[in-house]
C-alpha positions in Angstrom: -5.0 -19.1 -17.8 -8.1 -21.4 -16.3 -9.0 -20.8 -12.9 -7.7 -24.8 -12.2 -4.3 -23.1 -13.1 -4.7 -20.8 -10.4 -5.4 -23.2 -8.2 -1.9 -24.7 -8.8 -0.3 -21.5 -7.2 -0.8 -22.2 -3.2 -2.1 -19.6 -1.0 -1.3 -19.1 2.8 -3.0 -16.5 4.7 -1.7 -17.2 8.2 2.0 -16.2 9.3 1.9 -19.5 11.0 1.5 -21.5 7.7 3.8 -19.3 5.2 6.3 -20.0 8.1 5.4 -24.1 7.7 6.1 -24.1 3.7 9.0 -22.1 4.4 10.8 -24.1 6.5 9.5 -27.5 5.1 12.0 -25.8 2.0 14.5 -25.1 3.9 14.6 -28.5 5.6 14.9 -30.0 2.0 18.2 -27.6 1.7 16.1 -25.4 -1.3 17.0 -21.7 -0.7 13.8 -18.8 -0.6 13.3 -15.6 -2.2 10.6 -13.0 -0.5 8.9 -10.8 -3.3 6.7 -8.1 -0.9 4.0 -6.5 -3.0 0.9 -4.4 -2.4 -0.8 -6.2 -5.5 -2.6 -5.0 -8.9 0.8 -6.7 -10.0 2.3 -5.7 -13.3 5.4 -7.1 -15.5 7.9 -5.1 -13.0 7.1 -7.1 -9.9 6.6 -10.1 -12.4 10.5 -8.9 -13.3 10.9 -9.2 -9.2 9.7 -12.9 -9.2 11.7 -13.8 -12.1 15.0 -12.5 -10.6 13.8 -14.5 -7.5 13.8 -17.7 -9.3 16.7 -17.0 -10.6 18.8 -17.0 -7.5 16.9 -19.0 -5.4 15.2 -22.9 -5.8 11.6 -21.1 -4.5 10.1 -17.9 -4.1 7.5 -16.6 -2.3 5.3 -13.5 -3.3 3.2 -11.5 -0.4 0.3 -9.0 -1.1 -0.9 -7.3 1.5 -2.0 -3.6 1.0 0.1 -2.2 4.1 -2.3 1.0 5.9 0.6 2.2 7.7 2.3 4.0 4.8 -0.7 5.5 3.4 -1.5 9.6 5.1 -4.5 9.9 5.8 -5.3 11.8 2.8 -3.6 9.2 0.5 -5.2 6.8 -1.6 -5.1 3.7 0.5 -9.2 3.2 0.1 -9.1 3.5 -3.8 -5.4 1.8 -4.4 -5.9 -1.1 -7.2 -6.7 -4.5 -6.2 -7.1 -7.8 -8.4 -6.5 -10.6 -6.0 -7.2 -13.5 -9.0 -5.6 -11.3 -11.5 -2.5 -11.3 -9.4 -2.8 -15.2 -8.6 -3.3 -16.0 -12.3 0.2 -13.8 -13.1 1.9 -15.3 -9.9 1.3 -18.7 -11.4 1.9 -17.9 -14.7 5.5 -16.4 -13.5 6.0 -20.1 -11.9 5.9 -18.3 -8.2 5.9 -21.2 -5.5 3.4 -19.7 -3.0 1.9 -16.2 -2.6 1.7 -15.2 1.4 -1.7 -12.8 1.7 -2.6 -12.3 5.2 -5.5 -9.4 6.2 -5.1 -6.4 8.2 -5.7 -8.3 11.8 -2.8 -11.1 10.5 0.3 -8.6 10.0 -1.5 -5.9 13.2 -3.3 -7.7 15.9 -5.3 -5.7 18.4 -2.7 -3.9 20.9 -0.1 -3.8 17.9 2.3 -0.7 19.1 5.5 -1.4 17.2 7.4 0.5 14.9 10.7 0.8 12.8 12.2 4.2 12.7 14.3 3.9 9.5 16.2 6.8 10.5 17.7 9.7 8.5 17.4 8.1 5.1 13.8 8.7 5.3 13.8 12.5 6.6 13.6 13.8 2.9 12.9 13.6 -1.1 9.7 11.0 -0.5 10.0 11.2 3.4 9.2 14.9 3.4 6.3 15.2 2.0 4.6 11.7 3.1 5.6 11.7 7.1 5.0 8.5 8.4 5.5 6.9 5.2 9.1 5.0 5.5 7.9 4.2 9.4 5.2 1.9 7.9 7.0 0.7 5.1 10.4 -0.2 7.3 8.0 -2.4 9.8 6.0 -4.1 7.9 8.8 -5.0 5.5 10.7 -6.1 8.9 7.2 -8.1 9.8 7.6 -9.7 6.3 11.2 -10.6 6.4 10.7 -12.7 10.1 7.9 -14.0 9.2 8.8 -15.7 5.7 12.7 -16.2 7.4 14.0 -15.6 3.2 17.5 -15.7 2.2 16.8 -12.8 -0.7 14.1 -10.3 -0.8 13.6 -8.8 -3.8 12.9 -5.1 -4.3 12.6 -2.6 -7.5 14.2 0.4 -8.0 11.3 2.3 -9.0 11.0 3.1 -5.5 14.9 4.2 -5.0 14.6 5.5 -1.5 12.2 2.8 -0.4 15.0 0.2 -1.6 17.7 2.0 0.2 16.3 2.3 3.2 15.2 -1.6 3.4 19.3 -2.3 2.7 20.0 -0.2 5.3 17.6 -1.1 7.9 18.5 -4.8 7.4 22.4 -4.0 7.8 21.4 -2.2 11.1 19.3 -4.5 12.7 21.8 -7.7 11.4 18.5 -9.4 9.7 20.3 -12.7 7.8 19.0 -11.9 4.1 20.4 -10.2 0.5 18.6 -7.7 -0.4 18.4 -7.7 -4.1 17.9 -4.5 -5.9 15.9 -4.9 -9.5 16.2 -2.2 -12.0 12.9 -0.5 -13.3 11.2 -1.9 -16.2 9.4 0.7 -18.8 6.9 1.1 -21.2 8.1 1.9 -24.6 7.4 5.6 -24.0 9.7 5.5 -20.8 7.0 5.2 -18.2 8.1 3.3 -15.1 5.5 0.8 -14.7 3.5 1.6 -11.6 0.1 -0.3 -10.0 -0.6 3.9 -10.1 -0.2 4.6 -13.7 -3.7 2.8 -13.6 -5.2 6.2 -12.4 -4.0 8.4 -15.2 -6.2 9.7 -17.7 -5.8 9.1 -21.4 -4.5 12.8 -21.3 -2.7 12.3 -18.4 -0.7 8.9 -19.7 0.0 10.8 -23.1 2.2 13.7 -20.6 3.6 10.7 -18.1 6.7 10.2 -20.4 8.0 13.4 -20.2 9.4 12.3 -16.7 11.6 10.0 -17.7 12.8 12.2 -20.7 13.4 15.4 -18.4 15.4 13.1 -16.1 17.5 11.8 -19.0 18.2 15.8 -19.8 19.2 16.4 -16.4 21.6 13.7 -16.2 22.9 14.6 -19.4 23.4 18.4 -18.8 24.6 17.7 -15.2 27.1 15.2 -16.3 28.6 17.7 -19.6 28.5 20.5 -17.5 28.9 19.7 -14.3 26.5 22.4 -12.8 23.8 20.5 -11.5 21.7 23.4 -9.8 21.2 25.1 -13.2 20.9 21.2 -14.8 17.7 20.6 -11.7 16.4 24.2 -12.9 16.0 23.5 -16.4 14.3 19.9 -15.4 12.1 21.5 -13.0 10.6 24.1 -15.6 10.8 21.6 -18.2 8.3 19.4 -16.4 6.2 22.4 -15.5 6.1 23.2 -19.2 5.1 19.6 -20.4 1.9 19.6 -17.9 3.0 18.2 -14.3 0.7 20.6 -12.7 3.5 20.2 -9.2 6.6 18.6 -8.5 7.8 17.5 -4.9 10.8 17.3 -6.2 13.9 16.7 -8.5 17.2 16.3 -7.1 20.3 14.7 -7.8 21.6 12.5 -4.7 24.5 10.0 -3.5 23.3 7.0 -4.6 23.7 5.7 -1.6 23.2 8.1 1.3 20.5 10.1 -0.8 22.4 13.1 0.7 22.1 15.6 -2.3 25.2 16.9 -4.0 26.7 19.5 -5.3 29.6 17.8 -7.4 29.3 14.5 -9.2 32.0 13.2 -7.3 30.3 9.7 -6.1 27.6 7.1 -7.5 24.5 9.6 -7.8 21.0 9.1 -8.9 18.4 12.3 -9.8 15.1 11.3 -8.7 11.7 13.1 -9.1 8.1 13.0 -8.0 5.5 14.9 -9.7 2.1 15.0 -10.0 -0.7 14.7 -13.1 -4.2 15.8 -11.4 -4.8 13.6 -8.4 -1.5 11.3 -9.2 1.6 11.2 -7.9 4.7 9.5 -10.1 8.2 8.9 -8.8 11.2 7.8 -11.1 15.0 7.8 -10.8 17.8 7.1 -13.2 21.4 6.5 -12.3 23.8 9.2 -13.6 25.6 8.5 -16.7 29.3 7.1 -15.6 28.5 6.5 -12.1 27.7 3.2 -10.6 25.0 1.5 -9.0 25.2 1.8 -5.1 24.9 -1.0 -2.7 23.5 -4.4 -4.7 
């Protein structure tokens, strides 16, 4: 794509002038999809824009690298960014306008404000990044008052993430469907990931096994119903194929993210392990149960 064609995809910088195209849309009666992003996009958020367009008349991508859910040991300095990469894929995925404020746009001096997501966010990715779902529930709220969309788009890669965005947005009566988008993989099974960028060659050629250990454990939990000894087997199977530590590996009401005993309910298993110095999350719905919340 030529850098012209890149120039065909608007840009808006200010909250003030992604709220003028916005409602300029909405005065012409065209509904809005919101797709939030952190950037170095890949063909899952691409999968985000699409499903946009397909249920609204415009959509709107933002990419802003949010500080307040990166620790301060995380990887917020070194986390991929291609800002004319992303604008050439934007364009190419016939995105309307792409919303990319800077760090004093979404926080101005004297910013104090948080959004405690609650209990959702007190374990699996919550417990071992505090903070993590407090940054990511405000600026997601920022985002959603500032582009006013009628669906906001969100992948299920990041399960938790997704469910506590539904459920913040039910609590605080924000007008706007949250649309959950199921994960898209490469061949091997790896959930694509701006992350995956960091692994080595080594590294990638191990990154499957997560998705196949999770596919056991669902298997083994659903046949035999004994989903401690099915999280055991997963756990030491992922320590034998390489993941050099795992967070964790649970099995979880697909809504609540309470874990269970009993598949009784709509669960999900979900994992995060690590390969050297990255970290890779991943979740599958259990065979026979449903989907929660969409």
């Amino acid at each position: 794509m030529s850098q012209a064609d890149t120039r065909n995809l608007p840009a808006v910088h200010s909250v003030r002038d992604l709220r003028r195209v916005v409602a300029s849309w909405h005065q012409a009666g065209q509904s809005v999809a919101l797709i939030p992003t952190m950037g170095a996009l890949h063909d899952g958020h691409l999968a985000l824009v699409a499903r946009g367009k397909s249920l609204c008349d415009r959509a709107v991508a933002s990419i802003f690298v949010n500080p307040t859910q990166f620790g301060p040991n995380e990887d917020l300095a070194r986390y991929p960014r291609d800002e004319a990469g992303d604008r050439r894929k934007l364009a190419a995925s016939r995105c309307d306008l792409v919303f990319m404020p800077d760090v004093a746009e979404m926080y101005p001096q004297g910013f104090s404000t948080g959004v405690d997501p609650g209990p959702l966010a007190a374990w699996l990715d919550g417990k071992f990044r505090p903070g993590h779902f407090t940054g990511v529930a405000t600026v997601v709220v920022k985002l959603l008052q500032q582009a006013q969309p009628d669906v906001a788009c969100f992948g299920e890669k990041d399960y938790q993430q997704l469910q506590i965005v539904r459920h913040v947005v039910r609590d605080l009566d924000l007008p706007v469907r949250i649309e959950g988008v199921p994960i898209l993989r490469e061949a091997d099974g790896l959930a694509l990931s701006s992350r995956n960028a960091y692994l080595t060659a080594d590294q990638r050629r191990v990154a499957p096994s997560l998705y196949r250990v999770l596919q056991e454990s669902a298997a083994r939990a659903k046949q035999d119903g004994d989903l401690a000894e099915a999280l055991a087997r997963g756990r030491a199977a992922l320590t034998e194929a390489g993941f050099a530590k795992l967070d964790y590996l649970d099995i979880c009401d697909a809504t609540t993210l309470a874990s269970l005993a009993r598949l009784n309910r709509p669960a999900r298993i979900l994992v995060a392990a690590w390969l050297g110095t990255t970290r890779l999350i991943d979740n599958l719905a259990l065979a026979g149960a449903r989907s929660a919340g969409a």
